[in-house]
C-alpha positions as CSV (number, residue, x, y, z in Angstrom):
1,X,54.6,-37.7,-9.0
2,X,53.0,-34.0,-9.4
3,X,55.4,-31.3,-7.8
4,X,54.1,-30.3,-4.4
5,X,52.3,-26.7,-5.1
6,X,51.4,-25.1,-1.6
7,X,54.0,-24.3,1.0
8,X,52.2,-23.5,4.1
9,X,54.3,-23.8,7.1
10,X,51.6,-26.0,8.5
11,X,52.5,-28.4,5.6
12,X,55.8,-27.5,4.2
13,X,56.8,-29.3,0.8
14,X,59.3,-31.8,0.4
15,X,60.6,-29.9,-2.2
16,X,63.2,-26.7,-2.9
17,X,61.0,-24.6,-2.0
18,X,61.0,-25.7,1.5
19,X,64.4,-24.2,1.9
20,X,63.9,-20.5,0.1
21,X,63.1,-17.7,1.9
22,X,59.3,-17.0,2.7
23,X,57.7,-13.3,1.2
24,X,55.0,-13.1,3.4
25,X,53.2,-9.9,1.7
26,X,49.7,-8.7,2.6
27,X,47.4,-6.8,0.8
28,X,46.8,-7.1,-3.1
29,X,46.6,-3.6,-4.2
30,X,49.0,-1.7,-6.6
31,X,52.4,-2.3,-4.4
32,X,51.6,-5.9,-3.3
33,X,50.6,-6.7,-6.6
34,X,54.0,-5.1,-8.3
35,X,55.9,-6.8,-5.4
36,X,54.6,-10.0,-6.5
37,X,54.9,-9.8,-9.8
38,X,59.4,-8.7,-9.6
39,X,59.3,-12.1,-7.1
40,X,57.1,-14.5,-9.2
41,X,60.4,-17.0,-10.4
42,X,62.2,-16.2,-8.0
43,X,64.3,-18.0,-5.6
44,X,61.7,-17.0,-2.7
45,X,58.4,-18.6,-1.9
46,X,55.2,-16.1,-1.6
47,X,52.1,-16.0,0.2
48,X,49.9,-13.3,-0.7
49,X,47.6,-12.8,2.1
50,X,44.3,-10.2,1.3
51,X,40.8,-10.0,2.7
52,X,39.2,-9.8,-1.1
53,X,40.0,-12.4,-3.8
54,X,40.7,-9.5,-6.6
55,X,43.0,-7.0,-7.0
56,X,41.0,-3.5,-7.1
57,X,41.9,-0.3,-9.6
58,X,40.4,2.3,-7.0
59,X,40.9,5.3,-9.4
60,X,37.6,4.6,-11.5
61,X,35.5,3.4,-8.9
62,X,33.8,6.8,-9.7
63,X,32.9,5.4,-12.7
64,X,31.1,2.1,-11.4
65,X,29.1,4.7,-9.1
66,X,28.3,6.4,-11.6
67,X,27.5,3.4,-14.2
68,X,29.9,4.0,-16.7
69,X,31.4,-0.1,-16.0
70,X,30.5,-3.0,-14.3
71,X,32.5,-3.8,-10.6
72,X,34.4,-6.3,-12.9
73,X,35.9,-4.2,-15.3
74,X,38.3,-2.5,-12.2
75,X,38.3,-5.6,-10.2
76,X,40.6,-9.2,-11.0
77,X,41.1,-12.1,-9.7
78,X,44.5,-12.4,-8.0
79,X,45.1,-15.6,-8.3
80,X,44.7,-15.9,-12.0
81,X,47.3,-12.3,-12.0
82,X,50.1,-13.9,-9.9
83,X,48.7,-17.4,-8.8
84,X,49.7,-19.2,-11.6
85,X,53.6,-18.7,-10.6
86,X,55.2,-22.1,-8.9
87,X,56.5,-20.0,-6.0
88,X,53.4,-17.7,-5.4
89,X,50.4,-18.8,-3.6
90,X,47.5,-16.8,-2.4
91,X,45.5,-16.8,0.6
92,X,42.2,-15.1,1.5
93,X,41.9,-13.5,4.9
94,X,42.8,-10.8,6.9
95,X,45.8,-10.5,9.4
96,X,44.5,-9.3,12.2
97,X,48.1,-9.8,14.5
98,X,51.8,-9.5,13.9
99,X,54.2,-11.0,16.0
100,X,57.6,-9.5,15.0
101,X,59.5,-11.3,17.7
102,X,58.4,-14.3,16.3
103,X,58.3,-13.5,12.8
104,X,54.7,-14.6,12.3
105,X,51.4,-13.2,11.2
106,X,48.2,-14.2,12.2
107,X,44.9,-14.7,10.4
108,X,42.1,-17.4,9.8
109,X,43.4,-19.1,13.4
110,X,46.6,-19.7,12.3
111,X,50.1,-18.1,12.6
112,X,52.3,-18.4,9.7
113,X,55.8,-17.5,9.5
114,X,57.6,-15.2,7.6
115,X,61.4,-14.2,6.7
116,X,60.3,-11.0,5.2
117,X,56.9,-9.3,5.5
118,X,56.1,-6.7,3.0
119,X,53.1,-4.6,4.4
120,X,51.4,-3.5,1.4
121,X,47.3,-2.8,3.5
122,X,46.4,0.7,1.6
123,X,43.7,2.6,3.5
124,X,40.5,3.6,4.0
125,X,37.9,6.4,4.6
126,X,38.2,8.8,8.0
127,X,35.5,10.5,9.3
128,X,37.5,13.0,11.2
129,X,36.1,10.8,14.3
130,X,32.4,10.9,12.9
131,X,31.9,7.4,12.2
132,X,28.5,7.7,12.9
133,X,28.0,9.8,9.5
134,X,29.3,6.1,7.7
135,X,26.2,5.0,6.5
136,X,24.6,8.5,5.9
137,X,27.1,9.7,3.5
138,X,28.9,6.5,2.1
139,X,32.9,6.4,1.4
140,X,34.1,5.2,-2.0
141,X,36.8,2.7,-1.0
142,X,35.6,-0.8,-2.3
143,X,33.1,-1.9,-4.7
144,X,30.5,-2.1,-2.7
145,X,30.6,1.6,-1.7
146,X,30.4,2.7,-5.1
147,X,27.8,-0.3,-6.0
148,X,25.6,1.7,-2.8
149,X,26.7,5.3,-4.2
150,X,24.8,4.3,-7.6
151,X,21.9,2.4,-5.9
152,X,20.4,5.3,-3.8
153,X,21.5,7.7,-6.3
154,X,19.3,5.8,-9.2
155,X,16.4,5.1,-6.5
156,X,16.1,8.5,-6.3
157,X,15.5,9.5,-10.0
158,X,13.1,6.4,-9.7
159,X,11.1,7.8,-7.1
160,X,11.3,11.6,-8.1
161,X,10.0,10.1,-11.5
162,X,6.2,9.3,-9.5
163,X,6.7,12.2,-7.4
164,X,4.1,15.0,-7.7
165,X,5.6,17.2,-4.9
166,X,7.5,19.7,-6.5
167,X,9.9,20.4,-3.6
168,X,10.4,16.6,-2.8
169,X,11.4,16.1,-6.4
170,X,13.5,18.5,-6.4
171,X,15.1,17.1,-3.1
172,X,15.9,13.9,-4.9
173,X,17.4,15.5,-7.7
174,X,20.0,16.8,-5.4
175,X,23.3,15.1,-4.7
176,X,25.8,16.6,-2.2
177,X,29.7,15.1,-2.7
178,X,32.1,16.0,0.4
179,X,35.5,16.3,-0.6
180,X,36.9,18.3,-3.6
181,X,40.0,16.7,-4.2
182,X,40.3,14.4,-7.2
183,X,38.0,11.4,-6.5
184,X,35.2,14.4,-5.5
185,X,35.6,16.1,-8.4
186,X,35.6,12.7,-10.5
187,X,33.0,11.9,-9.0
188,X,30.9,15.1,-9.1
189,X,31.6,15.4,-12.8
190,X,30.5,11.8,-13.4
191,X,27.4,12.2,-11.7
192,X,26.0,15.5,-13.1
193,X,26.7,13.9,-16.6
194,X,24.8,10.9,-15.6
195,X,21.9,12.8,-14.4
196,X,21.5,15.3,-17.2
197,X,21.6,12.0,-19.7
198,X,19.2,10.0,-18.0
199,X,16.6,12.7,-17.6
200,X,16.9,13.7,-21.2
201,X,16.9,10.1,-22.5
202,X,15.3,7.9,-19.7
203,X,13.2,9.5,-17.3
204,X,9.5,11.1,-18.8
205,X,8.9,13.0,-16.1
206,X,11.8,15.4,-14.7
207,X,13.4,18.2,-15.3
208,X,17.0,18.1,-16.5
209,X,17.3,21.6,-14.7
210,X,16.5,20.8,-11.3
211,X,19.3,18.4,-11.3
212,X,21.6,19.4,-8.3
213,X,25.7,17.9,-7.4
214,X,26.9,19.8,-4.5
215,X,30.8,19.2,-4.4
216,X,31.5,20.6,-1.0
217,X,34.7,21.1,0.5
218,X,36.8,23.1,3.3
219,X,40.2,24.5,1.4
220,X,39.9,27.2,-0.9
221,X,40.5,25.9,-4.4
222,X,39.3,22.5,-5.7
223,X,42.1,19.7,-7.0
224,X,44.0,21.3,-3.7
225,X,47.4,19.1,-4.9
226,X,47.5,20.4,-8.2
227,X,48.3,23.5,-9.6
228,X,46.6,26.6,-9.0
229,X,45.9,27.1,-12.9
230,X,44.5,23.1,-12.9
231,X,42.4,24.0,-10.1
232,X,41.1,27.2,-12.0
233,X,40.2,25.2,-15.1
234,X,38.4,22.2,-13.1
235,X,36.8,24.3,-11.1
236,X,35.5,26.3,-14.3
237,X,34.2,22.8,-16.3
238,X,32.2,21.7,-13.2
239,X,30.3,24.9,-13.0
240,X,29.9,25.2,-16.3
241,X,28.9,21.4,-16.7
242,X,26.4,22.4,-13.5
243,X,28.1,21.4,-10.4
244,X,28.0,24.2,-7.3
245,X,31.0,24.7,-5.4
246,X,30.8,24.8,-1.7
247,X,33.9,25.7,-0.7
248,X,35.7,27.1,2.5
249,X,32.5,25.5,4.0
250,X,33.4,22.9,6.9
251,X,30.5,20.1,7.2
252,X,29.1,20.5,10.8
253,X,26.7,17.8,10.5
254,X,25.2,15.1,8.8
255,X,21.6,13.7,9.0
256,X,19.4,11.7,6.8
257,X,19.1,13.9,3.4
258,X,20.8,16.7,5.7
259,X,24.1,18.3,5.4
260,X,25.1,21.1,7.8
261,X,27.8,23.4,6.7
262,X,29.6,26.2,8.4
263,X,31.3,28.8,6.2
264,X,31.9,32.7,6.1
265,X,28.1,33.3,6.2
266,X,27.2,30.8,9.3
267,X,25.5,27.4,9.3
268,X,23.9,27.0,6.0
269,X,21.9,23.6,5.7
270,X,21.6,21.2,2.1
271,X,18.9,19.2,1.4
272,X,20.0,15.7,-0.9
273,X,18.6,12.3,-1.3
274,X,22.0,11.3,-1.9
275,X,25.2,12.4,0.0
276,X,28.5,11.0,-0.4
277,X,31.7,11.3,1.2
278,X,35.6,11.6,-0.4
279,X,36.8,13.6,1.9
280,X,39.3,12.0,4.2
281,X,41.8,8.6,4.1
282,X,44.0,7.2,6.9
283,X,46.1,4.0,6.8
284,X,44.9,0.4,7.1
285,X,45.3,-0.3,10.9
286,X,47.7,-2.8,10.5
287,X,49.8,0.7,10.9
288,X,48.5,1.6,14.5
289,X,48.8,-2.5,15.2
290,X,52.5,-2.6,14.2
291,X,53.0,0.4,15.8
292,X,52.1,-0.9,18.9
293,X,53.9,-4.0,18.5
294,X,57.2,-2.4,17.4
295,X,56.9,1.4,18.3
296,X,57.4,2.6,14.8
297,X,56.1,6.3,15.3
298,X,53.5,7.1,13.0
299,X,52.1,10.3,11.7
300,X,48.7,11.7,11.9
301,X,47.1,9.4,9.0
302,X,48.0,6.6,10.7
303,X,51.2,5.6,8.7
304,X,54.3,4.2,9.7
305,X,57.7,6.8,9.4
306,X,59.8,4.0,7.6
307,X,63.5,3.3,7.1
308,X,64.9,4.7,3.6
309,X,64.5,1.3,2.5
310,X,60.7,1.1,3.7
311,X,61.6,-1.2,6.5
312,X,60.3,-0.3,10.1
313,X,62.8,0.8,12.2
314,X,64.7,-1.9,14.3
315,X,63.3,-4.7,11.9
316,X,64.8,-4.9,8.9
317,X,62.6,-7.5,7.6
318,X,59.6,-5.7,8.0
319,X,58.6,-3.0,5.1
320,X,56.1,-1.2,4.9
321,X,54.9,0.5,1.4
322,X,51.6,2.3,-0.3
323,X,49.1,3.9,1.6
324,X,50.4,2.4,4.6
325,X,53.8,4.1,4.8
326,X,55.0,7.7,5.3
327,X,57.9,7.9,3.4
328,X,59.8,11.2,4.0
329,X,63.5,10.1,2.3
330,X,62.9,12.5,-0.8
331,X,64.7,15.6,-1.9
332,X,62.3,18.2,-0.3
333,X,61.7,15.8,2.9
334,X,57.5,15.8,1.6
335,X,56.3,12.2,2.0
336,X,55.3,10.6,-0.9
337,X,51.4,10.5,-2.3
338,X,48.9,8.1,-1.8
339,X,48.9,7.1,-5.8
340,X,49.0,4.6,-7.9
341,X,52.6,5.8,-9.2
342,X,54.3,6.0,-6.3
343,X,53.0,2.4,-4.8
344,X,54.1,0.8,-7.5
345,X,57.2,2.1,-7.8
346,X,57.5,1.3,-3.6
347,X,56.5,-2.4,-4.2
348,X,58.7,-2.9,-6.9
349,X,61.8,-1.5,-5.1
350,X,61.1,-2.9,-2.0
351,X,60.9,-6.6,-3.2
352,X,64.2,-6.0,-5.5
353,X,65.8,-5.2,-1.9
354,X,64.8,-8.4,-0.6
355,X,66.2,-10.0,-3.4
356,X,69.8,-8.4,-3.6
357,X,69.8,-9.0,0.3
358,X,69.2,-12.6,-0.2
359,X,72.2,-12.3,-2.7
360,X,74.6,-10.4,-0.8
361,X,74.8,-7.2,-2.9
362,X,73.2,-3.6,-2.0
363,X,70.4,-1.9,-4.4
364,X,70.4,1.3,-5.2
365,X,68.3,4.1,-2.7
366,X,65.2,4.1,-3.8
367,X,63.9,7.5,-6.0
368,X,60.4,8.2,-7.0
369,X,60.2,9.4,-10.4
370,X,57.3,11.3,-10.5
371,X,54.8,10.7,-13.5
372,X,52.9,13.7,-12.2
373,X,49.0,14.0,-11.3
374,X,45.8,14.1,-13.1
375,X,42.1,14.2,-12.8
376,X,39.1,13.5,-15.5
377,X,36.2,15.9,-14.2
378,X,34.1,15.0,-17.5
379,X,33.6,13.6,-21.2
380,X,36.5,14.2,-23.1
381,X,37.8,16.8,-20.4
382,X,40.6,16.0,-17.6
383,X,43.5,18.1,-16.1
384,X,47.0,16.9,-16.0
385,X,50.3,17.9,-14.2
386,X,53.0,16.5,-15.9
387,X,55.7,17.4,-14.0
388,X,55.4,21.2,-14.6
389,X,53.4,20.7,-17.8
390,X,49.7,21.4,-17.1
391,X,47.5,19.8,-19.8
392,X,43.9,20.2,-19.8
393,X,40.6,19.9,-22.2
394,X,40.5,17.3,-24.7
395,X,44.5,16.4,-24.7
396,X,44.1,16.3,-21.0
397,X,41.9,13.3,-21.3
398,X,43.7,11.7,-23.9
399,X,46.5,11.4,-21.1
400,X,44.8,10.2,-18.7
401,X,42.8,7.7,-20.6
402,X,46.4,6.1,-21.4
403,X,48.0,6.4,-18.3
404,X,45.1,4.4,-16.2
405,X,45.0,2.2,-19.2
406,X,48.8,1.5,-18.4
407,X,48.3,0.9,-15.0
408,X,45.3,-1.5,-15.1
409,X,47.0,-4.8,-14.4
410,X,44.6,-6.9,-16.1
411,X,44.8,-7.0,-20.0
412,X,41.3,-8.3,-20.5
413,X,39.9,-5.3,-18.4
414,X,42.0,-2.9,-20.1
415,X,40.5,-3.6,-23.6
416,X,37.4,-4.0,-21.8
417,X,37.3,-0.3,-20.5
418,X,38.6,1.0,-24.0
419,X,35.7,-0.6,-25.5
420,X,33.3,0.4,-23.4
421,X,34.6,4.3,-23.0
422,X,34.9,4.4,-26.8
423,X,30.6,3.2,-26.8
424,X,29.8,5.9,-23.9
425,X,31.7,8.6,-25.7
426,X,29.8,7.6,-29.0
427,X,26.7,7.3,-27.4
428,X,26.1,9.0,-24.1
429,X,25.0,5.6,-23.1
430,X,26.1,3.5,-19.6
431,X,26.5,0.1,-19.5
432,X,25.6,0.0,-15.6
433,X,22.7,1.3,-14.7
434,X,21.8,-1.1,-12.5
435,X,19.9,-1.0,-9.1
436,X,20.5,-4.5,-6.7
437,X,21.1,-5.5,-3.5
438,X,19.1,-3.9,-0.3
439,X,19.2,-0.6,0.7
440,X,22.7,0.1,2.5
441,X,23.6,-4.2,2.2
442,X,26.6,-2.4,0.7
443,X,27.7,-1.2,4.0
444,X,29.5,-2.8,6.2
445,X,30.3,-5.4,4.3
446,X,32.4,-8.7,6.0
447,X,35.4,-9.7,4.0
448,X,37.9,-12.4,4.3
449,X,37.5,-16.5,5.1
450,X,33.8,-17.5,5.6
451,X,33.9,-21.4,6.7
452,X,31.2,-23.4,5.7
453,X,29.4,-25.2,8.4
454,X,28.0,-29.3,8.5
455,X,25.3,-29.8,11.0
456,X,25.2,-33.3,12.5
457,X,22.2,-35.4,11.0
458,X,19.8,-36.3,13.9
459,X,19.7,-39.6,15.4
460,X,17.2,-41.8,14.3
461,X,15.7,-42.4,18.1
462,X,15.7,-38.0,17.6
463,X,13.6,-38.1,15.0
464,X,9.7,-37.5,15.3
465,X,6.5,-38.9,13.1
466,X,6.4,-35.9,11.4
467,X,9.8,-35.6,10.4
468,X,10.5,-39.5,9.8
469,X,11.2,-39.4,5.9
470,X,8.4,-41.2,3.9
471,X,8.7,-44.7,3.1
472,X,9.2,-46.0,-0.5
């Protein structure tokens, strides 16, 4: 007989695993992902609960927006990354309840019980309380954003390209990027390179000096996180590579190809065809909904003030990690960055915890070593903080080009994005320069379980002449 594979408490297995512990951990990002991968083999069975079926690298979704790969060179399947383990299965939908009481979450109509729950959500795009400035100036969280980002950006050079008024091509030759921290500046750089490239290579009819990224932003100094001298040097590429800084300007409104600013010198108004927004990120609400259900304070991002061992306070089986946590145990009491680093270091921790609990034995605190921070603003040139070293230029990119290649979980993708990096460098050419889809179909966009439907056939005596089938 074949061993029973799925666990589901509706259906428990008439096996071991029936007796193990259950990791309930939601969300496949960086931390979920490195949480499943120390408990794959384990003596604990795993359900991985996420909305999408793929586990997303977010740090170069600038470069889907801007064409440089495909949405399946940063995405992969999750079930092929951790499914294949005996005591791991994975489940599509999104938890929209947690009953801690109970130890159950709930999601697709069910409730499904847990021992330990390992919150691993991430976050998303803030408006500041703007939401209706969504769909004018899109958010690059998820591949559809960026897949929108390069649709109306592209649709633009398509129409300036059979436009004969001079000011309106000029208009759509303009792109305004709100937020100057690293995905803005990323991003900015990406774009301007794109456009420049295009025009010279692709497009007959424009003018390769009229192109126009505005990377707008309220704080002083671009890279804000970085070091001063970082900031200096980015700051100096983009200009140089021809992006206009916009800073200490506040946005005061948006409208359709509008953006309203409000610096030292009043309300100044920009004019783009395409207007995209990095500027803010709070927590997945499954931090304000365990909140509520536990009263875990939370700070002003949304994320929950754990334990020193991530857990929420009074429920030790509850942890919290990524985006979704503000973790304030360090040495200088600062919580810990939203990065890649730090979330897998959280996941990876957090599900050796459960582990030595299970066994009776206490795990070292948890300590963040810190890899340090870096940003590519163009080709061959990125800005690094190594811990106090500050790289930049050419050797800049070299590090950064390894590091995300070290953190991509996906070994096919990895080669993939050397591959095709190594062509765009030698070429100047993207491999993406795709327009699809509907305008703003990438907004918005329903995730999670979809059931199919079966309609009923009609009844015979239902059935009129006209729609009696034929007769052989």
């Amino acid at each position: 007989m074949a061993p029973e594979r799925f666990f589901l408490e509706l259906d428990p297995p008439a096996c071991a695993l029936r007796d193990w512990p259950h990791v309930v951990i939601v969300g496949g990002g960086f931390a979920g992902l490195k949480a499943c991968h120390a408990l794959a083999g384990k003596p604990v069975r795993v359900t991985l609960i996420d909305k999408r079926n793929f586990n997303l690298f977010q740090p170069l979704l600038y470069q889907v927006a801007s064409g440089l790969v495909s949405e399946a060179d940063v995405a992969s399947p999750l079930r092929q990354m951790v499914g294949q383990a005996p005591n791991i299965q994975v489940l599509l939908g999104e938890v929209v309840d947690i009953d801690p009481q109970a130890r159950e979450v709930v999601f697709n109509d069910h409730r499904y019980g847990y021992d330990h729950l390992i919150l691993a959500s991430g976050s998303g795009s803030t408006y500041f309380g703007r939401e209706e400035w969504r769909p004018l100036a899109p958010p690059m969280k998820i591949l559809e954003h960026a897949d929108e980002i390069r649709r109306r950006l592209l649709m633009a050079l398509e129409e300036a390209e059979q436009t004969l008024d001079p000011e309106r091509r000029r208009f759509l030759q303009t792109v305004v990027v709100v937020g100057a921290g690293p995905a803005g500046c990323e991003l900015a750089g990406s774009l301007i390179e794109l456009m420049h490239r295009a025009i010279r290579r692709d497009f007959k009819q424009l003018d390769h000096d009229l192109c126009r990224v505005v990377l707008v932003d309220p704080l002083e100094r671009v890279l804000p996180t970085m070091h001063p001298k970082l900031s200096a040097a980015a700051a100096g590429y983009l200009q140089q590579a021809g992006v206009e800084l916009r800073l200490q300007a506040k946005v005061e409104a948006i409208a359709p190809g509008r953006v309203s600013l409000r610096g030292a010198d009043g309300l100044q108004p920009l004019e783009a065809a395409t207007i995209c927004w990095t500027a803010g990120v709070r927590a997945s609400r499954l931090g304000v909904l365990l909140a509520e259900r536990t009263g875990c304070p939370v700070d002003r991002g949304g994320r929950l003030l754990v334990e020193p061992d991530f857990s929420v306070p009074g429920h030790p089986d509850i942890h919290a990690v990524g985006d979704l946590c503000a973790y304030l145990h360090t040495s200088d009491g600062k919580p810990l960055p939203g990065m890649a680093g730090p979330a897998v270091q959280m996941g990876g921790w957090v599900a050796a915890h459960i582990l030595a609990r299970r066994e009776g034995r206490s795990l070292e605190p948890f300590r963040f070593t810190d890899l340090g921070s870096m940003a590519v603003i163009g080709p061959w040139y990125a800005v690094a903080d190594l811990r106090g070293l500050h790289v930049t230029g050419l050797a800049g990119w070299i590090l950064w080009a390894l590091a995300h290649l070290a953190f991509i979980p996906d070994s096919e993708n990895r080669i993939t994005l050397f591959t095709k990096w190594m062509w765009q460098i030698a070429t100047r050419q993207r491999t993406a320069l795709l327009i699809t889809g509907r305008p703003d179909q990438h907004l918005g966009v329903d995730v999670g379980l979809f059931r199919a439907e079966l309609h009923a056939e009609p009844d015979a005596a239902d059935m009129d002449e006209d729609s009696a089938p034929l007769a052989a």
